[in-house]
N, C-alpha and C positions, 0 to 999 in steps of 0.2 A: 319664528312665527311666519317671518315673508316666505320663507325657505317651504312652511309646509303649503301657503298658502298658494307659490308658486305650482309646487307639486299635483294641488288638487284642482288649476286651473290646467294643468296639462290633460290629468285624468280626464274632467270631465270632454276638456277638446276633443282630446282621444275616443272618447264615446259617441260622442256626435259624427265624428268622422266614420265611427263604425258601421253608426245608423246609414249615414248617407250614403255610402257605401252598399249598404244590406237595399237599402230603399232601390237604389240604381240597380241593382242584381233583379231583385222582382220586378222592377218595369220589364226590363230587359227578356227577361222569362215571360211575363203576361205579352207582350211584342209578340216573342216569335211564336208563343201558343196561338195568339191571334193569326198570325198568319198563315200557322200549320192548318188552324180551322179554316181558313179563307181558301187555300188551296187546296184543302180536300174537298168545299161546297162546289168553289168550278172544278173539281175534276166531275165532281157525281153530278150538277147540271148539266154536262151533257150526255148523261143516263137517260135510259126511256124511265119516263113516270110509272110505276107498278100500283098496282091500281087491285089488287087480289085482299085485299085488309077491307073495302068497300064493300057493304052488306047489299046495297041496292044490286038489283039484276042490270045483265045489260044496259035496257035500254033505258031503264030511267037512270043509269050513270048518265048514259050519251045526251039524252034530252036536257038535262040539267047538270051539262059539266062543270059549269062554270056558272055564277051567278052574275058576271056581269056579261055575258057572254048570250045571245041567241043562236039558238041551230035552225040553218038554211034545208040543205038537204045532205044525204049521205049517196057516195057510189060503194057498193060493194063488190071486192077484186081479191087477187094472189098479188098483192102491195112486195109483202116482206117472205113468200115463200115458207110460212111457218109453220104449212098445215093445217092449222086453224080459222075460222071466219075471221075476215078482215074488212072494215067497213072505215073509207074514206068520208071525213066528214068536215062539213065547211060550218065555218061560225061567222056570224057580225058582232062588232063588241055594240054594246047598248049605248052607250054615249056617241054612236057615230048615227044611229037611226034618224036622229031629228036634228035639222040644224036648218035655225033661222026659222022656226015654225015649218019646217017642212018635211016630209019624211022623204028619209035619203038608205038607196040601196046598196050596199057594199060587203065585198069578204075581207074579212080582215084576217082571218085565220083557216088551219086548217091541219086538221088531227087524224091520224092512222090509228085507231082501237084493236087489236087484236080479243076477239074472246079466250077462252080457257074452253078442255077441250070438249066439253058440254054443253057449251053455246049460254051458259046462264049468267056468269061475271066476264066482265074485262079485267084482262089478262096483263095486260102491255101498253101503252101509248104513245107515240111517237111523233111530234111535229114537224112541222115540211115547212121550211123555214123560206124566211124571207117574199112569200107573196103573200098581194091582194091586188083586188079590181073591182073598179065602176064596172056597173053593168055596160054591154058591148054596141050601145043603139045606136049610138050616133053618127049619122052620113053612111061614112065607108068604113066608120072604126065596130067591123066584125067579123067575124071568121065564118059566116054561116054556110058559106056555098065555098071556103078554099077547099082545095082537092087533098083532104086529110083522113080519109075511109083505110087507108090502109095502115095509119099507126093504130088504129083500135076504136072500141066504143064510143061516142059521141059522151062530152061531159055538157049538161046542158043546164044552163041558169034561167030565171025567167023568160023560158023561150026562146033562148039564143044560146047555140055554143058558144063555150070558154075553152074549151080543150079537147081530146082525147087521152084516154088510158088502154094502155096495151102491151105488149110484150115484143114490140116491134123488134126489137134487136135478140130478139131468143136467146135470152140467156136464163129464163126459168121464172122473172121475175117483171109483172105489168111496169112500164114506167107510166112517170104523169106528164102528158104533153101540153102546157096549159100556157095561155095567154093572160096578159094583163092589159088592159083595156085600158086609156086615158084621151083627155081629146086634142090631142095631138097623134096618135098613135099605138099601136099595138108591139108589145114588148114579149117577148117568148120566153117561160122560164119550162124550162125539162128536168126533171128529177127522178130519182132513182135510189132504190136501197141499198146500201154497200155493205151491208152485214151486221152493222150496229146501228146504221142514225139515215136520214132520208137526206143526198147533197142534191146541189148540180149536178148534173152531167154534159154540160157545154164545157169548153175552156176559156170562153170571156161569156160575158155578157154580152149578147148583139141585140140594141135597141131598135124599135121602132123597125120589125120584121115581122113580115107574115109569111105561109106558106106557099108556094105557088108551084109546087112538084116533089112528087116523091120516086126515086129510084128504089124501090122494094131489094130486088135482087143484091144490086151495090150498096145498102142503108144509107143512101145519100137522101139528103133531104135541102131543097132548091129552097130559097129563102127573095122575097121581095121587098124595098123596100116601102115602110108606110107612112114615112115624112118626108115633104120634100124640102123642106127645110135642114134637113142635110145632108151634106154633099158627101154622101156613101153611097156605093153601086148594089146591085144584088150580089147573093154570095150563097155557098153551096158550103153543107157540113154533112162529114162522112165518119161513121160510126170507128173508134177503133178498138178494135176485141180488147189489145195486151192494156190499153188505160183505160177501157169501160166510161167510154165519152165522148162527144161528139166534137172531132173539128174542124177544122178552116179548111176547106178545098179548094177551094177558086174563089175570086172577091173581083167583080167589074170597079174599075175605078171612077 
């Protein structure tokens, strides 16, 4: 009797060990499914948004992209070289409009739309990562009179330039030459489409720079500083074809 008893205490061990066992294999499986799912959403987040399954036309896509989202204005340009209209469009998010009882102006965003090639749906979407800007009023912090006519069209916010778009460096595609506004200073961000997604096209970030000369011929572009609060000189950045980017030519110390 202990003998069988003994036997069917091992069995049932035996079976519990099976389970836990079974148990650990399926976490272990639900694990790396989850992470096979995790690393295929960041590979496909930085895909352009397809937007062709959207019944609305155009422009009521563009006017209500987004519900938390308001549209400022649009530039329309050759952004991504796609053949098709392309319409640069700026957004404020809705929760930054008021603060403190006061209405407050800002970009917070800002989207590249391709149509399809009948002008009726958007086609494609594209964001231009990393900026925004206070509007450019205050004192000295604005770009309205730098000598910037020759990278392209005038980008213009409540009556004051923010930037230029143009194809200054010919290479078949407008870049976006734009400033960001704060009251301390003016920050330059330049972008540009590399064939899938909108980058950079500096190689650092240079803060607190305006423009103050352009070499058309050489694609040098003269840079000033607009803090004096710190101790960096002006500094010159020079287009270069084989990296499609602008860099460091001279820096006064």
């Amino acid at each position: 009797m202990r003998k069988q008893m003994l036997i069917l205490a091992i069995f049932v061990l035996y079976l519990s060990c099976c389970r836990q066992q079974e148990r650990q294999i399926m976490s272990s499986s639900n694990f790396y499914q989850t992470e096979i799912i995790n690393q295929f959403e960041t590979i496909i987040s930085d895909e352009p948004e397809i937007a062709v399954t959207d019944e609305r036309d155009w422009r009521e896509y563009i006017d209500n992209y987004d519900p938390k989202l308001v549209k400022l204005f649009e530039v329309e340009g050759n952004y991504t070289n796609s053949g098709n209209r392309e319409l640069l469009v700026f957004y404020q998010k809705k929760n930054t409009m008021m603060i403190e009882g006061e209405k407050r102006d800002f970009i917070d965003l800002i989207y590249c739309f391709i149509l399809d090639s009948i002008n009726e749906k958007v086609l494609l979407i594209h964001k231009i990562p990393e900026y925004q800007t206070t509007p450019p009023f205050l004192g000295e912090i604005n770009i309205d009179k730098d000598p910037m006519e020759e990278l392209g069209r005038d980008v213009t916010w409540l009556g004051h330039r923010i930037g230029c778009i143009g194809d200054f460096n010919q290479n078949g595609k407008e870049e976006l030459y734009l400033f960001s506004a704060y009251a301390i200073g003016i920050d330059p961000y330049f972008y540009e489409f590399n064939d899938t997604e909108f980058v950079r096209i500096t190689d650092n970030h240079y803060g607190f720079a305006r423009i103050i000369g352009i070499d058309k011929d050489n694609k040098i572009l003269h840079f000033g500083r607009t803090s004096k609060a710190r101790s960096l000189g002006n500094f010159s950045l020079i287009w270069n074809v084989e990296n499609q980017r602008y860099e460091l030519l001279t820096e006064e110390p």
